[in-house]
C-alpha positions in Angstrom: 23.8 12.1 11.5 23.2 8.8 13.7 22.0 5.8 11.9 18.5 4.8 13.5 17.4 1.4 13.8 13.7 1.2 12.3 11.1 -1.4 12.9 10.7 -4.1 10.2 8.5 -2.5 7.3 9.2 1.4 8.0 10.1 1.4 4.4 7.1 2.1 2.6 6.2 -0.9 0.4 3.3 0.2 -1.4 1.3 -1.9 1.3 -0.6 1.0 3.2 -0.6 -0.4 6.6 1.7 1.0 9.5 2.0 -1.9 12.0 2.3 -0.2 16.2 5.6 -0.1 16.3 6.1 2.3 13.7 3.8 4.6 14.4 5.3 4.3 17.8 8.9 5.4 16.5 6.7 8.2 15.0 5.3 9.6 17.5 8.1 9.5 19.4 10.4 11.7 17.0 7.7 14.1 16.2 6.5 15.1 19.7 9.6 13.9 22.1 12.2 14.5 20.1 10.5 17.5 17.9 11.8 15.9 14.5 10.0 17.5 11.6 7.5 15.6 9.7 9.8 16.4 6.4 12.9 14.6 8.5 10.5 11.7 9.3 9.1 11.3 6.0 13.0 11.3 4.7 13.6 8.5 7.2 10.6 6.2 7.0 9.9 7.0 2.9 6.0 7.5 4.1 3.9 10.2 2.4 3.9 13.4 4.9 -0.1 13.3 4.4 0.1 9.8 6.3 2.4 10.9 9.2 0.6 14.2 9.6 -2.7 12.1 9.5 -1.5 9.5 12.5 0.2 12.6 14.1 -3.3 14.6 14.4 -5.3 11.5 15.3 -5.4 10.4 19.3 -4.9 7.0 18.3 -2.1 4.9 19.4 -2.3 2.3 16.8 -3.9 2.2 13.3 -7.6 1.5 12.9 -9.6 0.3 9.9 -12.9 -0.5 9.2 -14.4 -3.8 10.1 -17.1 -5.2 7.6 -20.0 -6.4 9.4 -20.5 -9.8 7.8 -23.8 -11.5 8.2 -24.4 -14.8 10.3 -26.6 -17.3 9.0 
């Protein structure tokens, strides 16, 4: 096995937020390099739910809500 250099906080940390370059690296192993979501889960310590969910969406980074706040 080679040792793979991940971006800084591909370990999950509880945080819930993939920053670009991960999901990047991601993307990249799953549909270039046709690495199993098991084998990417083992390597980034993400829940196969989230990859499969950034896998099936077209989106090239993460998205979240914006609250509309009101202007006075």
């Amino acid at each position: 096995m080679t040792h793979v250099f991940l971006p800084s906080g591909c370990q999950s940390e509880g945080l819930g937020v993939i920053d670009m370059d991960l999901l990047s690296v991601i993307r990249r192993w799953h549909f270039r390099q046709e690495i199993s979501i098991r084998e990417i889960k083992r390597r980034t310590g993400l829940s196969r739910n989230t990859i499969r969910k950034y896998l099936r969406s077209d989106a090239v980074e993460p998205s979240f809500k914006v609250v509309a706040r009101h202007r006075r």
